[in-house]
FIKOLZA-1660 file (N, C-alpha, C; in steps of 0.1 Angstrom, whole numbers, plus 5000, padded with zeros to 4 digits):
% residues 117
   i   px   py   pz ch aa at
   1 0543 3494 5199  A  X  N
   1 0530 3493 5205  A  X CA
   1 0528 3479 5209  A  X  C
   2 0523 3476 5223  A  X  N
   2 0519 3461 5221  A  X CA
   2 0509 3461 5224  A  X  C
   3 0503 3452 5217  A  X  N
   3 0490 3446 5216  A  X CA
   3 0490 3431 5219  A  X  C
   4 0473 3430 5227  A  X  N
   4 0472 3416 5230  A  X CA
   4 0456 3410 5222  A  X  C
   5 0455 3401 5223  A  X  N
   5 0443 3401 5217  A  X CA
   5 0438 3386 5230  A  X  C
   6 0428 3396 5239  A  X  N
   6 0422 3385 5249  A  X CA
   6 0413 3377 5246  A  X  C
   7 0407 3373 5234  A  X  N
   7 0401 3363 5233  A  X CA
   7 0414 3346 5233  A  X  C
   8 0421 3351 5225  A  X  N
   8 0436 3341 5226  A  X CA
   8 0445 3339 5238  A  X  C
   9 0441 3345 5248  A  X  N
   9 0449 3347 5258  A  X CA
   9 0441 3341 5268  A  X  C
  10 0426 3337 5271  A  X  N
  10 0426 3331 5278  A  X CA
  10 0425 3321 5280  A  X  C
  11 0429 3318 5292  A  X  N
  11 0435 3300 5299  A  X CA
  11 0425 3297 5311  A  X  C
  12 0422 3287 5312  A  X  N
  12 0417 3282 5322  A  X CA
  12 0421 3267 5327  A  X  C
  13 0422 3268 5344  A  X  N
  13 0428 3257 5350  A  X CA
  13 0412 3248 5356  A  X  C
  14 0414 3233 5357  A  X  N
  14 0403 3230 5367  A  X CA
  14 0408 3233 5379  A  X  C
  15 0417 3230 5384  A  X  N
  15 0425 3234 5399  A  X CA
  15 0418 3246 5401  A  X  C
  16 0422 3254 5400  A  X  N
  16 0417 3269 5404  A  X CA
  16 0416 3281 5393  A  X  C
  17 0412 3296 5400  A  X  N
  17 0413 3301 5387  A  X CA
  17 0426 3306 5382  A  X  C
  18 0425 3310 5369  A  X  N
  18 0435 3308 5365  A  X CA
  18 0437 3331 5360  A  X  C
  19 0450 3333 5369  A  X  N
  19 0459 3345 5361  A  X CA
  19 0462 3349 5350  A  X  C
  20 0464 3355 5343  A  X  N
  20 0469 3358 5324  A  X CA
  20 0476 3369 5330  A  X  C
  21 0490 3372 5326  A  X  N
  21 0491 3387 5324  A  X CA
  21 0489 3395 5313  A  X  C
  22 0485 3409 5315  A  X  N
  22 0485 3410 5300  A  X CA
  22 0498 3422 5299  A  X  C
  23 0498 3431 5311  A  X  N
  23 0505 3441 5309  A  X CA
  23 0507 3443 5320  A  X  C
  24 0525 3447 5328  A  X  N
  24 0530 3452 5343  A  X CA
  24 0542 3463 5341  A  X  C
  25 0536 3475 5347  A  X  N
  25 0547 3481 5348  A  X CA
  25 0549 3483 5363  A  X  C
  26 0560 3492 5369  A  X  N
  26 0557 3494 5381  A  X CA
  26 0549 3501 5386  A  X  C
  27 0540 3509 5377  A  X  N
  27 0533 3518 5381  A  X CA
  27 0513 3511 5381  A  X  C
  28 0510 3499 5377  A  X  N
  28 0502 3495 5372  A  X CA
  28 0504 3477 5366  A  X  C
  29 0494 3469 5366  A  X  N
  29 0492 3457 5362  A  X CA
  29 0477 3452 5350  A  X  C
  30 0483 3448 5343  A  X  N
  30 0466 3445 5340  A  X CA
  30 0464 3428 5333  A  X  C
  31 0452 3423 5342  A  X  N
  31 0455 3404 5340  A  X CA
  31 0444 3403 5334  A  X  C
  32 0439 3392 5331  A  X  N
  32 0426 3387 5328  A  X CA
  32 0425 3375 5334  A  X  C
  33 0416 3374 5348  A  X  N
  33 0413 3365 5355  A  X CA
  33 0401 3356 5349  A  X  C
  34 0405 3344 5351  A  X  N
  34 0399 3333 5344  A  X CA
  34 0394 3323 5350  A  X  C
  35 0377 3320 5353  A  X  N
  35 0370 3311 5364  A  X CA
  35 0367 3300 5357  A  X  C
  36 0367 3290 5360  A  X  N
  36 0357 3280 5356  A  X CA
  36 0342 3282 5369  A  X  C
  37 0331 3276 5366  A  X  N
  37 0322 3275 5377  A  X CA
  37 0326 3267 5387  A  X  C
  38 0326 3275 5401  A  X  N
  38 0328 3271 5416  A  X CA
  38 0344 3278 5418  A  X  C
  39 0348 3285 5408  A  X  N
  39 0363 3288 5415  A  X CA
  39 0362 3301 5422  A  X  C
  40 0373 3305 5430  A  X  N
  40 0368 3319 5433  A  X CA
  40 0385 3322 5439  A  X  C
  41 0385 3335 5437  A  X  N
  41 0395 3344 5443  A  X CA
  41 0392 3346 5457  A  X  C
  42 0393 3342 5466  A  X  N
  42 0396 3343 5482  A  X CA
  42 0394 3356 5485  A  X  C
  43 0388 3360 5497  A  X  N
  43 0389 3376 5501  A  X CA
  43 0407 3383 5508  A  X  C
  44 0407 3391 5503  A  X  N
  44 0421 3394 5506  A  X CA
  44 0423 3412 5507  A  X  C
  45 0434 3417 5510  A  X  N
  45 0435 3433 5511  A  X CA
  45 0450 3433 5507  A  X  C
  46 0447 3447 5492  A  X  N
  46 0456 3453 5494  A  X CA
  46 0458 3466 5502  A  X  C
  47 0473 3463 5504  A  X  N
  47 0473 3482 5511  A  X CA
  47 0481 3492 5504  A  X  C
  48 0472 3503 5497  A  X  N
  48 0480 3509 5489  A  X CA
  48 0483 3505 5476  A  X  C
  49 0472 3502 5469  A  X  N
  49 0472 3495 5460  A  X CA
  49 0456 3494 5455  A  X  C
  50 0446 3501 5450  A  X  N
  50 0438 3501 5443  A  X CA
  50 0435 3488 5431  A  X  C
  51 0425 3483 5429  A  X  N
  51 0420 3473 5420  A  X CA
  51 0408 3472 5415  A  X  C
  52 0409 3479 5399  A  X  N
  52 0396 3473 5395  A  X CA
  52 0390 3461 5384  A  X  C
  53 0379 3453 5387  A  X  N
  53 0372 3446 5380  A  X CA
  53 0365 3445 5369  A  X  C
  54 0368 3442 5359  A  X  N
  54 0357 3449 5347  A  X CA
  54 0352 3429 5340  A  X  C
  55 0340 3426 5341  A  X  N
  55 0334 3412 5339  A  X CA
  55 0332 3418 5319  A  X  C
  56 0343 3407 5313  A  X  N
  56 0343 3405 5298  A  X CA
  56 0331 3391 5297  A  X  C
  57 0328 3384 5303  A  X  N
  57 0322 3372 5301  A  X CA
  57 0313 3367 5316  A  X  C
  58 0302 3359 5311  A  X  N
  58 0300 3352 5325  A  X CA
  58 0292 3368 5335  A  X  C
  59 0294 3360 5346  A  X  N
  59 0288 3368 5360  A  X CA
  59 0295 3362 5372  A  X  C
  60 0296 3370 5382  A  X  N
  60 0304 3369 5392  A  X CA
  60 0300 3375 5407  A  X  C
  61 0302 3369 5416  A  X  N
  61 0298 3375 5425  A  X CA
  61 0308 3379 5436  A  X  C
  62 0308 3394 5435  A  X  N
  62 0318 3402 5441  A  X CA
  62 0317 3406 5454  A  X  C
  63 0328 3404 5460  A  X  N
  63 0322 3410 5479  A  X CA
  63 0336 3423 5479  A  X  C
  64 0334 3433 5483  A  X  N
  64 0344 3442 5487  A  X CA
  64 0337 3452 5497  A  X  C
  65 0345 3447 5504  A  X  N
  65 0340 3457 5517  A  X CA
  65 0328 3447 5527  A  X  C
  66 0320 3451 5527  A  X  N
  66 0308 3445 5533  A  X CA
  66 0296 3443 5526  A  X  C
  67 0301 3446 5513  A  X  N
  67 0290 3448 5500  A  X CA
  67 0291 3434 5495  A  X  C
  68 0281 3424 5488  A  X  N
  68 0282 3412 5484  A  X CA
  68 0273 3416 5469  A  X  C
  69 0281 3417 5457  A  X  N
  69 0268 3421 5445  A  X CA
  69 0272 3411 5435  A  X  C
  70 0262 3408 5423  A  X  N
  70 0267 3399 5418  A  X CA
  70 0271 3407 5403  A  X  C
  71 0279 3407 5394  A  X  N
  71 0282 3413 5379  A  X CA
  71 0283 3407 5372  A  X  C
  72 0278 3412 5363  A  X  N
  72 0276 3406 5345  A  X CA
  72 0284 3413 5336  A  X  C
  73 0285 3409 5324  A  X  N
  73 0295 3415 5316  A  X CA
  73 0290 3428 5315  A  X  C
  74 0305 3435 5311  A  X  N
  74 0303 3453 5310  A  X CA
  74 0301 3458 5323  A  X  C
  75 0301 3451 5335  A  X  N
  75 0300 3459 5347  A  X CA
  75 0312 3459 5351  A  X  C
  76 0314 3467 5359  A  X  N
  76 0326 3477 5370  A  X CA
  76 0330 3477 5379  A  X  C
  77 0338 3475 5390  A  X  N
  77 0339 3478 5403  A  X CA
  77 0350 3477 5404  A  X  C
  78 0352 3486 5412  A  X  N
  78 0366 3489 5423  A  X CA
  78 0368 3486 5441  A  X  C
  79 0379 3481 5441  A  X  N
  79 0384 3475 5450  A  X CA
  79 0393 3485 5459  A  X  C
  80 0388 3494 5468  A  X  N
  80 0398 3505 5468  A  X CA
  80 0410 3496 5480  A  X  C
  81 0417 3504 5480  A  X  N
  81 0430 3504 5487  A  X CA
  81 0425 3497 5506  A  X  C
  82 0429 3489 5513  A  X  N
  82 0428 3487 5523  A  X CA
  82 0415 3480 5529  A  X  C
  83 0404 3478 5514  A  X  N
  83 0392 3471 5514  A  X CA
  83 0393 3456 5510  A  X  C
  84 0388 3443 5518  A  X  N
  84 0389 3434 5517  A  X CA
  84 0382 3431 5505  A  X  C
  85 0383 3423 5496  A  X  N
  85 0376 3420 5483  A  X CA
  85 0381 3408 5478  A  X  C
  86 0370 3400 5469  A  X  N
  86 0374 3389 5460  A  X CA
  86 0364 3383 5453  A  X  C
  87 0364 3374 5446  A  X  N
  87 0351 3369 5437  A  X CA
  87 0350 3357 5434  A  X  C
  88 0336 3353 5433  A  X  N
  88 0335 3335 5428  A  X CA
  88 0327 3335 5419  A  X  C
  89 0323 3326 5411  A  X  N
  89 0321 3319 5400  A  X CA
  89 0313 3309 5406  A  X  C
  90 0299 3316 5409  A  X  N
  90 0289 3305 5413  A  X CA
  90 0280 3303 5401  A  X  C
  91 0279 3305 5386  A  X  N
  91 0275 3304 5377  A  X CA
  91 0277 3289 5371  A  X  C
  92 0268 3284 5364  A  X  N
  92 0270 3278 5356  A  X CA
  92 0280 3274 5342  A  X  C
  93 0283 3287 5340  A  X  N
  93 0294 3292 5331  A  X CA
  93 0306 3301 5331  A  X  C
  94 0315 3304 5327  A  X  N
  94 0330 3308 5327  A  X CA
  94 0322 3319 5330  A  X  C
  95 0335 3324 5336  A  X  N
  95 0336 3342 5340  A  X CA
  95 0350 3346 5336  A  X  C
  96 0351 3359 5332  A  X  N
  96 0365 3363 5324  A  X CA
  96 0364 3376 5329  A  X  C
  97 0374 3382 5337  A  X  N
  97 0374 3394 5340  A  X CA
  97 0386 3402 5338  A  X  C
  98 0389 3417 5331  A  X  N
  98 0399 3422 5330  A  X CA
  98 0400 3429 5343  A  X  C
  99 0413 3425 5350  A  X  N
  99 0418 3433 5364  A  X CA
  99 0430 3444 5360  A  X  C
 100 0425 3452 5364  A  X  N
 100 0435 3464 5364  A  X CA
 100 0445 3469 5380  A  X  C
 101 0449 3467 5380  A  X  N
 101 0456 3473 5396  A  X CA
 101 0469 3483 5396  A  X  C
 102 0468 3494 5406  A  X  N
 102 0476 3504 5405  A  X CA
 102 0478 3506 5418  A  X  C
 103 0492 3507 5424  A  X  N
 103 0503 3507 5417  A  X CA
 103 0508 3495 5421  A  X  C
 104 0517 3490 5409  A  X  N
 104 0523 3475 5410  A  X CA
 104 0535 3473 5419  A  X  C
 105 0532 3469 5433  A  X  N
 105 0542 3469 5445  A  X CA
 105 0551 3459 5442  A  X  C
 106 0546 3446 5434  A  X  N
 106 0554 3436 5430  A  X CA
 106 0564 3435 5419  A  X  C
 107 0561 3447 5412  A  X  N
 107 0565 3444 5397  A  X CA
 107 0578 3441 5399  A  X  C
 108 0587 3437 5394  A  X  N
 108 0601 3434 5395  A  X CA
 108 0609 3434 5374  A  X  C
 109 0617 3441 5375  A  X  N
 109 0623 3446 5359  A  X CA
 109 0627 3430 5358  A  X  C
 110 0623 3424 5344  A  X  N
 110 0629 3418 5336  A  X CA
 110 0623 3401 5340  A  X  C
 111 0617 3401 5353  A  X  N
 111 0607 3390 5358  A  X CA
 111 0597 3394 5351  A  X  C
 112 0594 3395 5337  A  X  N
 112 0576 3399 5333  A  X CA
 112 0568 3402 5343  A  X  C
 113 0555 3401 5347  A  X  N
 113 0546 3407 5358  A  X CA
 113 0548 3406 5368  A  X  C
 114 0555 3396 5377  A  X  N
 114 0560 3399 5391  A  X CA
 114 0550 3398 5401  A  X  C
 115 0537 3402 5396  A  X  N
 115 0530 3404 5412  A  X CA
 115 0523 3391 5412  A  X  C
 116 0520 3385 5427  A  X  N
 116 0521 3377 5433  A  X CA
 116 0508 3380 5441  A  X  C
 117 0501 3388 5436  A  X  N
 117 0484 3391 5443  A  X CA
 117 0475 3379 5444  A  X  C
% end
C-alpha cells in the first residue's frame, strides 16, 4: 500500500508555484499544488483529460470556463475536458490544493509522474 502523508510533502517555491507528486499511473495523476501569495497556474486546456481541484488550505481563485469563483478549503471543482482553466493565489496566505487528473496522457513507466501539465 502506499501512503503519503501531505502535510510533509509540501514544498513551496518563491519563483512560482510549486508541483508535488503524490501518485501517477497511466490511468490517473494526483499532485498537491503549492502557492505562495501572487502565484498562479496560467489558464490552459486539457483535451481529453479531466481535472479536479480540491483547496486543503488557503483560498484561491479559480477561472474554468468563463466562470471566475473564488474557493476555500473543502471546496471542489472540476475542470472538464477541453475547458480552459487555472488558479491564483491572490490571498494573503498559502493555498495548497490536491489535483486529481484523469487520464494521465503523460505518464511515462519508470520516469515517476511524467506529466508535464
Amino acid at each position: 500500500m502506499e501512503i503519503r502523508n501531505i502535510i510533509e510533502m509540501m514544498a513551496f517555491s518563491k519563483e512560482k508555484m510549486k508541483k508535488v507528486g503524490l501518485f501517477s499511473t497511466p490511468r490517473f495523476f494526483c499532485d498537491l499544488y503549492c502557492f505562495e501569495p501572487g502565484q498562479e497556474q496560467k489558464p490552459h486546456v486539457h483535451d481529453g483529460e479531466d481535472k479536479v481541484y480540491c483547496v486543503l488550505e488557503g483560498e484561491g481563485t479559480f477561472r474554468i470556463g468563463g466562470e471566475v469563483k473564488n474557493l476555500s478549503q473543502n471546496m471542489v471543482t472540476l475542470a472538464p475536458s477541453g475547458i480552459e482553466h487555472g488558479v491564483r493565489n491572490e490571498g494573503k496566505s498559502r493555498l495548497v490544493l490536491i489535483v486529481f487528473m484523469s487520464p494521465n496522457s503523460h505518464f511515462q513507466e519508470g520516469k515517476g509522474h511524467g506529466h508535464t501539465h
